[in-house]
VEXLUMGU-119291 format. One record per residue: x, y, z of N, C-alpha, C, O, CB in turn; residue in one letter. Coordinates in nm, 2 decimals. Glycine has a CB too. Example, Ala and Ser with C-alpha at 12.3 -4.5 7.8 and 13.67 -1.06 7.14 Angstrom:
(site (1.32; -0.57; 0.78); (1.23; -0.45; 0.78); (1.32; -0.33; 0.78); (1.42; -0.33; 0.85); (1.13; -0.45; 0.90); "A"),
(site (1.28; -0.22; 0.71); (1.37; -0.11; 0.71); (1.29; 0.00; 0.79); (1.34; 0.11; 0.80); (1.41; -0.06; 0.57); "S"),
***
This chain:
(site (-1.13; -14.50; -1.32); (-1.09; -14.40; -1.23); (-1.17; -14.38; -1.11); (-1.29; -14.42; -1.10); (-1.08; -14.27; -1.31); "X"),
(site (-1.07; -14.31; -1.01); (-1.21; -14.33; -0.87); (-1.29; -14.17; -0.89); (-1.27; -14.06; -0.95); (-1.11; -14.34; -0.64); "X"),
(site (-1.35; -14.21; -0.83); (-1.43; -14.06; -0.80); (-1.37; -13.98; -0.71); (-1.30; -14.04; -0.62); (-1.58; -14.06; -0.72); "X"),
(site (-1.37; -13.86; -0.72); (-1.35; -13.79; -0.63); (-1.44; -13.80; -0.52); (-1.55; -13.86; -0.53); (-1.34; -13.67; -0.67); "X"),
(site (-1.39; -13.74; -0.41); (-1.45; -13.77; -0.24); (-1.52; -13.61; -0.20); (-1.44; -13.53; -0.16); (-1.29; -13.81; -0.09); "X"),
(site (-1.59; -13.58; -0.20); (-1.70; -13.44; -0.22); (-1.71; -13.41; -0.08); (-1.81; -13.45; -0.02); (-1.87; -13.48; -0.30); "X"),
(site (-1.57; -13.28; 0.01); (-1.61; -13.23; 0.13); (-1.72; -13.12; 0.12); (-1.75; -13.04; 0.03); (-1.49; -13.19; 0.19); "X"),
(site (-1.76; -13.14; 0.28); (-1.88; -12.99; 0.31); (-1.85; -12.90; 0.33); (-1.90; -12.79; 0.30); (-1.98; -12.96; 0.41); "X"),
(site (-1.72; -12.92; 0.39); (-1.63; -12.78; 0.45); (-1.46; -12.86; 0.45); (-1.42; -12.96; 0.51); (-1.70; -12.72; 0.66); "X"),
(site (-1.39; -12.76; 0.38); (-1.26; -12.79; 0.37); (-1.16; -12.80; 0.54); (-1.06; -12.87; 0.55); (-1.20; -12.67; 0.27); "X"),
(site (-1.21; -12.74; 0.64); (-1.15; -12.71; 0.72); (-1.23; -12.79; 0.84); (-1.20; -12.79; 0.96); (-1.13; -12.56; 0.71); "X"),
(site (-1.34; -12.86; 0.79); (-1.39; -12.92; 0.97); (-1.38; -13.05; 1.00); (-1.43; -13.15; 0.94); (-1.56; -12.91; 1.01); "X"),
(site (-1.33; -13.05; 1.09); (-1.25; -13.23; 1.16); (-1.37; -13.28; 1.17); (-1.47; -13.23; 1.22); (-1.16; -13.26; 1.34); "X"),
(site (-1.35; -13.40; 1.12); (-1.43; -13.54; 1.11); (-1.50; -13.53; 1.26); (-1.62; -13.51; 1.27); (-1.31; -13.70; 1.10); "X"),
(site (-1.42; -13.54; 1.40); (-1.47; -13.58; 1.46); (-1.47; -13.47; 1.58); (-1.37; -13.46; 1.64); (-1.44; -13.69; 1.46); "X"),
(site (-1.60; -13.39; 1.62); (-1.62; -13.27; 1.69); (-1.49; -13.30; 1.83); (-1.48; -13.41; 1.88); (-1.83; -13.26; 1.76); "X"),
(site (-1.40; -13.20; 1.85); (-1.32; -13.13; 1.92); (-1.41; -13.13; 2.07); (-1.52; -13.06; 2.06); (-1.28; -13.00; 1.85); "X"),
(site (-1.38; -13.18; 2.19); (-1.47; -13.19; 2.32); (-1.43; -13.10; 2.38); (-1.31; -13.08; 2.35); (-1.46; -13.31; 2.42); "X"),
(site (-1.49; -12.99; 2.48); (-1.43; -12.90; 2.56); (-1.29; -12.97; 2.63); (-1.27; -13.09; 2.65); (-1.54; -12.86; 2.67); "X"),
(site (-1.19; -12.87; 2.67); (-1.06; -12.95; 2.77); (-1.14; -12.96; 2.91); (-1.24; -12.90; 2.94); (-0.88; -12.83; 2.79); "X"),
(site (-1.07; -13.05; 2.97); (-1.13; -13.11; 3.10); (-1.05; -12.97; 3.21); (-0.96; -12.89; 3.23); (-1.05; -13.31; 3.13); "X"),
(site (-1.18; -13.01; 3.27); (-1.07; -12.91; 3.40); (-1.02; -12.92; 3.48); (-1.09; -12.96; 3.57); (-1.08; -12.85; 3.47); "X"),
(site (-0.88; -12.90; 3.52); (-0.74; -12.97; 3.56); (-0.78; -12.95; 3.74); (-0.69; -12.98; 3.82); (-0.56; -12.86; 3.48); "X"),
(site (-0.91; -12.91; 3.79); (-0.93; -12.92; 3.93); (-0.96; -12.75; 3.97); (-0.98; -12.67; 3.88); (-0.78; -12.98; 4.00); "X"),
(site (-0.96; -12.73; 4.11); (-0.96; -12.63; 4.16); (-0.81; -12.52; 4.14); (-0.70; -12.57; 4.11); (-1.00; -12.68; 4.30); "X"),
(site (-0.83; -12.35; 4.16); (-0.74; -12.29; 4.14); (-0.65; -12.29; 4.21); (-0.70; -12.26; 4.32); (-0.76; -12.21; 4.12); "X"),
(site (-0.54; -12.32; 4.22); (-0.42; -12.33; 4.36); (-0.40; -12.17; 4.45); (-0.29; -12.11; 4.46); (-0.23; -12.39; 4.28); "X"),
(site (-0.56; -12.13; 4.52); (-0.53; -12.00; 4.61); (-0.45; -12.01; 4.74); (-0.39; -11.92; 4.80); (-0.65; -11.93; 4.67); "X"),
(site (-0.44; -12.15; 4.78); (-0.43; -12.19; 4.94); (-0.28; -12.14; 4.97); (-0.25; -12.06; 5.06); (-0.45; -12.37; 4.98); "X"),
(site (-0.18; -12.23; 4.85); (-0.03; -12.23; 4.92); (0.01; -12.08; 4.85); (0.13; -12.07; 4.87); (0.08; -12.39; 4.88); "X"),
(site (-0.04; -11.97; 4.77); (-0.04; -11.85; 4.74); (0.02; -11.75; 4.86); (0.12; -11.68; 4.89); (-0.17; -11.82; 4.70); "X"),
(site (-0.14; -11.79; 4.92); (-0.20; -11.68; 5.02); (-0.10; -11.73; 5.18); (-0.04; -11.65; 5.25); (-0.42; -11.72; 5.03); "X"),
(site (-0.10; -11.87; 5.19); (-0.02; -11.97; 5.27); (0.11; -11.85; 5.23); (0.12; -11.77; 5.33); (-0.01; -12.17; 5.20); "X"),
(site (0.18; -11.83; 5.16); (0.34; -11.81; 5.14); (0.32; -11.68; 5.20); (0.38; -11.65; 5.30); (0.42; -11.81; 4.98); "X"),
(site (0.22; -11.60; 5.12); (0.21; -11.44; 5.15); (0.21; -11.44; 5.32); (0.28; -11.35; 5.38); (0.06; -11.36; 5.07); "X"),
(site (0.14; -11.50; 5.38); (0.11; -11.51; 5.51); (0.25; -11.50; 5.56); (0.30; -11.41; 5.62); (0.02; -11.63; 5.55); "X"),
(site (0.32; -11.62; 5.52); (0.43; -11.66; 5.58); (0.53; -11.54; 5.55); (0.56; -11.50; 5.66); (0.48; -11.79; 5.54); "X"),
(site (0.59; -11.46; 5.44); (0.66; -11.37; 5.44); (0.60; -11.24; 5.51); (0.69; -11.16; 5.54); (0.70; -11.36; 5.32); "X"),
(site (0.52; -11.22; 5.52); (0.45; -11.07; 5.58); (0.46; -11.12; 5.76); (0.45; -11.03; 5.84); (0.24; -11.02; 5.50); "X"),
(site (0.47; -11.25; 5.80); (0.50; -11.29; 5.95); (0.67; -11.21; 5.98); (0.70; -11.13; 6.07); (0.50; -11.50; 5.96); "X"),
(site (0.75; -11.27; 5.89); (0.87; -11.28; 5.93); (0.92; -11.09; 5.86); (1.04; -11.05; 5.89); (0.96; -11.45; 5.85); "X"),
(site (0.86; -11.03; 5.79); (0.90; -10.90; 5.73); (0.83; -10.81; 5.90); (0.90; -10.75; 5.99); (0.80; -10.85; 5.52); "X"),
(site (0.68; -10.84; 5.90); (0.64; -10.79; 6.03); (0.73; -10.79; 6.13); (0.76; -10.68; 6.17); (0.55; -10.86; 6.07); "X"),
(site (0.79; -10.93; 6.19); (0.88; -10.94; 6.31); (1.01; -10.84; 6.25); (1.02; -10.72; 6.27); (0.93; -11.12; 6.36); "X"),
(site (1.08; -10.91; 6.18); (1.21; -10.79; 6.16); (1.17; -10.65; 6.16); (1.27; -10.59; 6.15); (1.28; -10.81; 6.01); "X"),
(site (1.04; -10.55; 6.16); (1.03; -10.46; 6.17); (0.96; -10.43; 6.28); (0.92; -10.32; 6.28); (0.99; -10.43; 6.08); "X"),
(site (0.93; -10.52; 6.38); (0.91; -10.50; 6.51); (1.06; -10.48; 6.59); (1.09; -10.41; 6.69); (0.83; -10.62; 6.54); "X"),
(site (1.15; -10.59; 6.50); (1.24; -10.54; 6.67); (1.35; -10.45; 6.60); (1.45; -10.44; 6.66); (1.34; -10.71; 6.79); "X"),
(site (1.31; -10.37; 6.45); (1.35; -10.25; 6.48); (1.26; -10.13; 6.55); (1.30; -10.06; 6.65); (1.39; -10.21; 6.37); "X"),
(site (1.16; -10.14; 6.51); (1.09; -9.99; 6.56); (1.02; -10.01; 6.69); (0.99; -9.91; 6.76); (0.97; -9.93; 6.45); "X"),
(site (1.00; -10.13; 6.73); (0.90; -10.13; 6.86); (0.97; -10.17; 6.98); (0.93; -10.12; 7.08); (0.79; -10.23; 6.85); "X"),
(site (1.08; -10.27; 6.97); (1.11; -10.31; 7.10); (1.26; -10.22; 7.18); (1.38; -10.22; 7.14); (1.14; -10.49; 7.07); "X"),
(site (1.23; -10.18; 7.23); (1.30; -10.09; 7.34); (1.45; -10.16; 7.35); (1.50; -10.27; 7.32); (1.22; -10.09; 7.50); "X"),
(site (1.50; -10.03; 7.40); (1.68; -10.05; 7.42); (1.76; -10.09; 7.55); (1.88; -10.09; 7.58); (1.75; -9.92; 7.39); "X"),
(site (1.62; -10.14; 7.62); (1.69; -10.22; 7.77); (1.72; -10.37; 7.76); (1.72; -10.42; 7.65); (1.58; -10.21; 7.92); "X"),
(site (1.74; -10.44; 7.87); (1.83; -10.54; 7.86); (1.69; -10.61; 7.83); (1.74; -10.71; 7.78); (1.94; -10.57; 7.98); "X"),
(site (1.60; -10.62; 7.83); (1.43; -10.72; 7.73); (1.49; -10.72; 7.62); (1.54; -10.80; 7.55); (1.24; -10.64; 7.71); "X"),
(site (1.45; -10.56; 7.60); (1.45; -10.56; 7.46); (1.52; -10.60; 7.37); (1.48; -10.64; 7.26); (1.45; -10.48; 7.44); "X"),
(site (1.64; -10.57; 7.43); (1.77; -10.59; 7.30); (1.76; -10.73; 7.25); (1.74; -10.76; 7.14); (1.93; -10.58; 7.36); "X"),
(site (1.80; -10.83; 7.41); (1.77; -11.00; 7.36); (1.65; -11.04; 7.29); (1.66; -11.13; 7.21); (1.75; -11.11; 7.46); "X"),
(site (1.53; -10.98; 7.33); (1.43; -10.99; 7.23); (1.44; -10.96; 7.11); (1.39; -11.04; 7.02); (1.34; -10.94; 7.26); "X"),
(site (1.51; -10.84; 7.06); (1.54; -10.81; 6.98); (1.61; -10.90; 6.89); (1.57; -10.92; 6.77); (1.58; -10.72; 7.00); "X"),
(site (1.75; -10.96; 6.95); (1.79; -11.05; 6.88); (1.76; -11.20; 6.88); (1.79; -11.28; 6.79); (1.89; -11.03; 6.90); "X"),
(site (1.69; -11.23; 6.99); (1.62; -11.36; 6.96); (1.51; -11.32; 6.84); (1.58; -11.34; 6.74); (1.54; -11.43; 7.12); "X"),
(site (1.41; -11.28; 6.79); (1.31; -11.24; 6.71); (1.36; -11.18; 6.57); (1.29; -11.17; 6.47); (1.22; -11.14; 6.78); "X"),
(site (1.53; -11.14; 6.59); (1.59; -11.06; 6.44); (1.63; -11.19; 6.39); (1.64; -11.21; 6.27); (1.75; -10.92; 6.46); "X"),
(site (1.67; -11.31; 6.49); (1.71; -11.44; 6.44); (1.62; -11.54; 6.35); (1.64; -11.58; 6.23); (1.74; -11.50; 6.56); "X"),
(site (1.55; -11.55; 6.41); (1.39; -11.60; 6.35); (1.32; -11.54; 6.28); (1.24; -11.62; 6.21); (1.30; -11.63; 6.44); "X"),
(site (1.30; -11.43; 6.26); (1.23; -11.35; 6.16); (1.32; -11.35; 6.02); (1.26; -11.33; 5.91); (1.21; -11.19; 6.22); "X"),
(site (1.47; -11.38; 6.03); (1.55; -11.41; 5.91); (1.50; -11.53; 5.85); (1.45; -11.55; 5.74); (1.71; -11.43; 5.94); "X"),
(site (1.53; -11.63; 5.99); (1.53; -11.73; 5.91); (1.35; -11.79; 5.84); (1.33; -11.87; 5.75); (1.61; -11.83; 6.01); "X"),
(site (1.27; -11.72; 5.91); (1.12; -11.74; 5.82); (1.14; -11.68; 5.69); (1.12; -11.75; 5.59); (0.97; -11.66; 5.90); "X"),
(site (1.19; -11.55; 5.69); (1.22; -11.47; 5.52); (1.34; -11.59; 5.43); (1.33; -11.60; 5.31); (1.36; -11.26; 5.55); "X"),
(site (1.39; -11.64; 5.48); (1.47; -11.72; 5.42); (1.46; -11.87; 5.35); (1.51; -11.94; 5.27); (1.55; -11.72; 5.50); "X"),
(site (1.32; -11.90; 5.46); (1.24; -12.02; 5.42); (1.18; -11.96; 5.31); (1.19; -11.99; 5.19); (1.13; -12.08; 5.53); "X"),
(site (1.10; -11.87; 5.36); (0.97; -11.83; 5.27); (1.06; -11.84; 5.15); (1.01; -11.92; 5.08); (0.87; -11.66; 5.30); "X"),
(site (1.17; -11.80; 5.10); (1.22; -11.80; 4.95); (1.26; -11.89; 4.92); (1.28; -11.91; 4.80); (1.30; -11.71; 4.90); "X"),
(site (1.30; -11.96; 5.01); (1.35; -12.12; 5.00); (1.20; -12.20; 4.95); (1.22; -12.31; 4.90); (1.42; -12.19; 5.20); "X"),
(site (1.07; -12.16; 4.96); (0.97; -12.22; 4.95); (0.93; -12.25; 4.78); (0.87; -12.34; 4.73); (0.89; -12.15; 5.03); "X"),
(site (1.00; -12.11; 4.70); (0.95; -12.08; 4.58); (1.07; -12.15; 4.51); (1.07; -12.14; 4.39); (0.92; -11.94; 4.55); "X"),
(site (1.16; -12.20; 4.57); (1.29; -12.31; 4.45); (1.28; -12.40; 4.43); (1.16; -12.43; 4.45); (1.41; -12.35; 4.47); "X"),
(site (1.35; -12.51; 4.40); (1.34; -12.64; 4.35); (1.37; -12.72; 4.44); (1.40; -12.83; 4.42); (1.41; -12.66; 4.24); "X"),
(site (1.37; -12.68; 4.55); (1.44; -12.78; 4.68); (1.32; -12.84; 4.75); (1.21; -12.81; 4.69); (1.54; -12.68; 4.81); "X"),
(site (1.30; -12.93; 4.87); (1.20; -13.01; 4.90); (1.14; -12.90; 5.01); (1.21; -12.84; 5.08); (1.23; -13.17; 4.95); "X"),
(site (1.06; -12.90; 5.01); (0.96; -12.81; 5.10); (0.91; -12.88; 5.20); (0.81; -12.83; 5.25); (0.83; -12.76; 5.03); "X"),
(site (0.96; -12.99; 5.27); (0.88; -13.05; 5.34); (1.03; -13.03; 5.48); (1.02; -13.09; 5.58); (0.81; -13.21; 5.26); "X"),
(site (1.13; -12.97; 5.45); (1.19; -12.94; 5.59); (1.20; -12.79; 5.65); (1.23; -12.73; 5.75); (1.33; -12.98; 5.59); "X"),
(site (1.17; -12.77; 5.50); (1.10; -12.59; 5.53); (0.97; -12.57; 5.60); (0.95; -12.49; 5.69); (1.06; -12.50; 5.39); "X"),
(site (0.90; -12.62; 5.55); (0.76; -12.61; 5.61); (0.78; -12.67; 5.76); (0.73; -12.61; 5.86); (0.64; -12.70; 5.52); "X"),
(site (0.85; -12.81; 5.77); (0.87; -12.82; 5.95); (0.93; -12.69; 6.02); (0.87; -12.65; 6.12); (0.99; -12.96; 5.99); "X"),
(site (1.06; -12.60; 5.96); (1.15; -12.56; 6.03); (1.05; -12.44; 6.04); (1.07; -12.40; 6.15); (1.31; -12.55; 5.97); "X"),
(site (0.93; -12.36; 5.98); (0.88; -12.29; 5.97); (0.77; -12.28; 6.09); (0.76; -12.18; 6.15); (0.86; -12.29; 5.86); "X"),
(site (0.66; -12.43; 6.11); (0.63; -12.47; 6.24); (0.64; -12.44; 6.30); (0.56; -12.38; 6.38); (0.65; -12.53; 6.28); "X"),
(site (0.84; -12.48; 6.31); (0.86; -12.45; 6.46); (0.90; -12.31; 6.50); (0.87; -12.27; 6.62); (0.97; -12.54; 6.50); "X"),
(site (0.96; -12.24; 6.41); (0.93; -12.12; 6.44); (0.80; -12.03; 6.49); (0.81; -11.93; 6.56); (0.96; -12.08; 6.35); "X"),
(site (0.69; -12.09; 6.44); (0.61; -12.01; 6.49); (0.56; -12.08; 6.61); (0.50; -12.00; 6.68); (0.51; -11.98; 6.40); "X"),
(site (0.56; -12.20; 6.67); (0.60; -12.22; 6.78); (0.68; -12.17; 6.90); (0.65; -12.16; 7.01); (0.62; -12.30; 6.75); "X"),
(site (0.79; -12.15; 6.86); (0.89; -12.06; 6.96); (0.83; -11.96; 6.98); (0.84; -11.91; 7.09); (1.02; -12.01; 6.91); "X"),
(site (0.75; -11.90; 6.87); (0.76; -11.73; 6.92); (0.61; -11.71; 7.01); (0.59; -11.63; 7.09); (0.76; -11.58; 6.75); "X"),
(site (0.50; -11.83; 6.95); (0.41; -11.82; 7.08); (0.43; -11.88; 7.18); (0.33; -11.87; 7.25); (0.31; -11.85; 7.08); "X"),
(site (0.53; -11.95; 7.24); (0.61; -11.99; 7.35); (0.66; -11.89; 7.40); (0.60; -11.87; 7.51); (0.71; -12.09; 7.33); "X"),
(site (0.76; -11.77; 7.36); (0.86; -11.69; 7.39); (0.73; -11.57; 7.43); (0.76; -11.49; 7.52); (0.98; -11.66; 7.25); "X"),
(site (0.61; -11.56; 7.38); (0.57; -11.46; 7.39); (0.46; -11.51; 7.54); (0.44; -11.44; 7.64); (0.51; -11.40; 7.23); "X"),
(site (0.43; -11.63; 7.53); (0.37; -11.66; 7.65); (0.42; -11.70; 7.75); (0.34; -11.76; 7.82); (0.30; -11.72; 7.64); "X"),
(site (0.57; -11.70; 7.82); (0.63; -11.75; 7.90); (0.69; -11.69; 7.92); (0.69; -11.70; 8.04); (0.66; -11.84; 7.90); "X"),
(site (0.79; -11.57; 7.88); (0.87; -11.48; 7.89); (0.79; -11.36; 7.92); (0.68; -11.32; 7.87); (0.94; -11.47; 7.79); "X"),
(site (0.87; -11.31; 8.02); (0.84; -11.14; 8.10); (0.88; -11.03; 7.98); (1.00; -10.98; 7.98); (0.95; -11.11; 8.28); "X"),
(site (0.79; -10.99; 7.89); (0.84; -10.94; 7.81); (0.76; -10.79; 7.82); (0.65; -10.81; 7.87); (0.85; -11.02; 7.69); "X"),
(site (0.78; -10.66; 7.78); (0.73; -10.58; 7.76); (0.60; -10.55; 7.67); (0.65; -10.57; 7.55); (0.81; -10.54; 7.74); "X"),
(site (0.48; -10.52; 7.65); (0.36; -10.55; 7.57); (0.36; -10.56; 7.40); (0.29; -10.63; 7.33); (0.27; -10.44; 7.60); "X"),
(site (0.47; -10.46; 7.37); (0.51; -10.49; 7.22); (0.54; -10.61; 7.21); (0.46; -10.70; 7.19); (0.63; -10.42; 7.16); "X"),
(site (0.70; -10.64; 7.24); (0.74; -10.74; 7.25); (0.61; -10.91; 7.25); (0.60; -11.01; 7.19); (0.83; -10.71; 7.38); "X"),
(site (0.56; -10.85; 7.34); (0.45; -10.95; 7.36); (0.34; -11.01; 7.26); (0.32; -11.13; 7.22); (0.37; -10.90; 7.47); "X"),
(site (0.27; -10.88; 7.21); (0.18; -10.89; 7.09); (0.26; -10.90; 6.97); (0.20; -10.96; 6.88); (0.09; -10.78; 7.07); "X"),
(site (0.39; -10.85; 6.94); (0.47; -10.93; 6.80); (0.48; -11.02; 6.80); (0.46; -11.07; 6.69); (0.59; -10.92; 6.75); "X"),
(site (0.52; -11.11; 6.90); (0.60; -11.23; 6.92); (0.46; -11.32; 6.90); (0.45; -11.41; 6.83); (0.69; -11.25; 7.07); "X"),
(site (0.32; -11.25; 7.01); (0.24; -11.39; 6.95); (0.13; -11.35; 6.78); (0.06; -11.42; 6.70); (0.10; -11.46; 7.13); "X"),
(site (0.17; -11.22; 6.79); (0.10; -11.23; 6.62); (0.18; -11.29; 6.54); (0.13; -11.37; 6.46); (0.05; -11.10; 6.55); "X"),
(site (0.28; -11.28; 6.55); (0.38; -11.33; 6.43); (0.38; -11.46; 6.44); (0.38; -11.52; 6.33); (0.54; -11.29; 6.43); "X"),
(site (0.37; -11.55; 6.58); (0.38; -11.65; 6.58); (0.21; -11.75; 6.50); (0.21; -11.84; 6.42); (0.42; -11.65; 6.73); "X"),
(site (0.13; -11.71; 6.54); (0.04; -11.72; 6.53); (-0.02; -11.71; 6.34); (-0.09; -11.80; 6.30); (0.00; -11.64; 6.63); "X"),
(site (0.02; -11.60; 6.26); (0.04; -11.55; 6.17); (0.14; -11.63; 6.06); (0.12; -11.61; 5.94); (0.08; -11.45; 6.23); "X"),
(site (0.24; -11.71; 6.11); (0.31; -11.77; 6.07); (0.28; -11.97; 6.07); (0.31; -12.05; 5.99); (0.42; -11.70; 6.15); "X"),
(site (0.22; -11.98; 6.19); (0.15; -12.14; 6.14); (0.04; -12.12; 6.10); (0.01; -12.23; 6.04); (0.12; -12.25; 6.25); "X"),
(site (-0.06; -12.02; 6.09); (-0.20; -12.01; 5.99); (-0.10; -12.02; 5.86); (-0.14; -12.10; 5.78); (-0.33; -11.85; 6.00); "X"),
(site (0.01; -11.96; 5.84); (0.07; -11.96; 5.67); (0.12; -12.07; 5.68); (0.13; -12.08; 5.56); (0.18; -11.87; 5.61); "X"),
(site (0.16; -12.15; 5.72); (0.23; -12.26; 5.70); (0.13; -12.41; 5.68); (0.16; -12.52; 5.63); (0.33; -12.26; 5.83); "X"),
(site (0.03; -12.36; 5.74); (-0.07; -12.47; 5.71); (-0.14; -12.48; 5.61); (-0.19; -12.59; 5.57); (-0.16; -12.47; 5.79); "X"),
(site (-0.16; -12.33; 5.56); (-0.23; -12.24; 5.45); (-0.14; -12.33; 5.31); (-0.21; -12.40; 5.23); (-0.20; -12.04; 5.46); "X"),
(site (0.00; -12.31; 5.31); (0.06; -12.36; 5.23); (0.08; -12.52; 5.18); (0.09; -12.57; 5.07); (0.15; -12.31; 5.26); "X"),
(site (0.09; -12.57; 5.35); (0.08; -12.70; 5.33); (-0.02; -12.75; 5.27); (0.01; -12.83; 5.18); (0.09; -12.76; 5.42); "X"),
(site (-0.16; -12.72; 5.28); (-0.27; -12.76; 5.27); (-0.30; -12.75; 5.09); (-0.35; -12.84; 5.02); (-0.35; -12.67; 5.36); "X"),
(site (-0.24; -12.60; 5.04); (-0.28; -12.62; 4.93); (-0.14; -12.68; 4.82); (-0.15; -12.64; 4.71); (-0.34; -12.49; 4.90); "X"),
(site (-0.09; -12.73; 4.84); (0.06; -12.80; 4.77); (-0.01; -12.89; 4.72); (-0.12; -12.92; 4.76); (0.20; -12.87; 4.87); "X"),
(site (0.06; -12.96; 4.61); (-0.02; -13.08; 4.49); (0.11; -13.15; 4.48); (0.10; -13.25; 4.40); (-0.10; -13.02; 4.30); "X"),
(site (0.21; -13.15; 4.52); (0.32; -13.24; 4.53); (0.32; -13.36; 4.63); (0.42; -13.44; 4.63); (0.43; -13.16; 4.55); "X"),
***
């Protein structure tokens, strides 16, 4: 007959369990990147209600900036789906391109002026923020 096999402890694996490895740095960049980018385009849509005036600037500003300020809110949620992020993040670019173009070349009233280039401005720091931190 064999001998029995005589454990020390019923419950401890043969062979010591290694700490888990660490899967890298925490993903803050494209977080903070998104937040940037939606608080750009919530900012402008609440600029050219409450700030930009009811004369003939204003209004087209109004609706040039109600245009673009959709369509950044619309990326920004387009950013968190399953779809490719890499024509969002261009189309986002260029938005914030336009609006520090629009805000530095156009005769606009001082609101008008400081939304157009904070948002703009506001909106490629997020977009870079995002790009930068993406792992795809």
């Amino acid at each position: 007959m064999a001998t029995p096999e005589r454990r020390t402890a019923p419950g401890t694996p043969a062979v010591p369990a290694a700490a888990p490895a660490a899967s890298g740095p925490v993903p803050v960049m494209a977080p903070f990147g998104w937040l940037l980018i939606l608080s750009a385009g919530i900012g402008l849509i609440m600029a050219t209600w409450l700030l930009y005036g009811t004369e003939y600037d204003g209004m087209w500003a109004g609706y040039r900036d109600g245009i673009i300020g959709t369509v950044v809110v619309l990326c920004a949620m387009a950013l968190n789906t399953t779809l490719p992020k890499k024509p969002f993040l261009g189309l986002l670019g260029l938005c914030g391109i336009l609006l520090i173009l629009f805000a530095v070349f156009l005769e606009n009233e001082t609101a008008v002026f400081v939304a157009e280039l904070a948002s703009g401005i506001v909106l490629l720091v997020g977009t870079g923020l995002y790009a930068s931190g993406r792992r795809d």
